[in-house]
C-alpha positions in Angstrom: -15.6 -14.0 3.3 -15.4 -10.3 3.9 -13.9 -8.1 1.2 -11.0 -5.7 2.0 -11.0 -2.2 1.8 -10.1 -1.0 -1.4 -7.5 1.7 0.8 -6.0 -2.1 2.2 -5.7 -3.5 -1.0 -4.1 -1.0 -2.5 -1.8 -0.3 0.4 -1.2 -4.2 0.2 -0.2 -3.7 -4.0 2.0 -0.9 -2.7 4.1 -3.4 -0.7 4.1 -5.4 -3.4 5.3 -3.4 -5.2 8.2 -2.1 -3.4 9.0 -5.7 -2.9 9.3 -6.2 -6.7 11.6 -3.1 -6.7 14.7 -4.0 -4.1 16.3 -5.2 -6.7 19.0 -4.2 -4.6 19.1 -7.2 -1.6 21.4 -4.8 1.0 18.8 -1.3 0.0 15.1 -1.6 1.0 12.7 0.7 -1.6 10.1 2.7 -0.2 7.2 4.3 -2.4 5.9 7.6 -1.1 2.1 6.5 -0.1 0.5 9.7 -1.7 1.1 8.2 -4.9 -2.0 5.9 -3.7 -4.4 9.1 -4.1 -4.0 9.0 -7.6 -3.5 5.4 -8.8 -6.2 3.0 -9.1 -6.3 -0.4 -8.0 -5.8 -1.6 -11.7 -3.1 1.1 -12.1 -1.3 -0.6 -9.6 -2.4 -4.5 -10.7 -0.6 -3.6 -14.1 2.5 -2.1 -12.4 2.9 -5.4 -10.2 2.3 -7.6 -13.3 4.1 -5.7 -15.5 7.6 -5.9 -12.8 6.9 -9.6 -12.5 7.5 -10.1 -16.0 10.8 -8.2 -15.9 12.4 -9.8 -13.2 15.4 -10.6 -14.1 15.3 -8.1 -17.1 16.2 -4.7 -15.3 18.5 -3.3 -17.8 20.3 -0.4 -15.8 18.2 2.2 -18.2 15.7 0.4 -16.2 17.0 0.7 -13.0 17.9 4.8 -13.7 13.9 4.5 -14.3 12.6 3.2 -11.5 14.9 5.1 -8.8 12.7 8.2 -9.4 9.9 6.9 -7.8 11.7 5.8 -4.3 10.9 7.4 -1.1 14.0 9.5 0.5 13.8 10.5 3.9 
């Protein structure tokens, strides 16, 4: 089995990611790929783990949180 591409598989977390955070079913959350330059693939493991386990939980503190780091156009 080939392995992927470190740039793929964090690319692939990113989605993930952004996944975990439309929260909001009608509004579709975007993370500006830059961001990618700087994280590591365990940076972005613990992120994905860490909003798994607070699905469910967003308290709107939370949610005030997390809206800074969506992508406006």
């Amino acid at each position: 089995m080939k392995n992927k591409n470190p740039i793929n598989k964090k690319e692939e977390l990113l989605q993930e990611i952004e996944a975990l955070l439309s929260y909001k079913p009608e509004e579709k959350t975007t993370i500006n790929p830059n961001y990618l330059e700087y994280l590591e693939l365990e940076d972005l493991e613990s992120i994905k783990k860490g909003l798994i386990n607070k699905i469910g939980k967003l308290s709107q503190e939370d949610i005030v949180w997390l809206e800074q780091f969506k992508k406006y156009d």
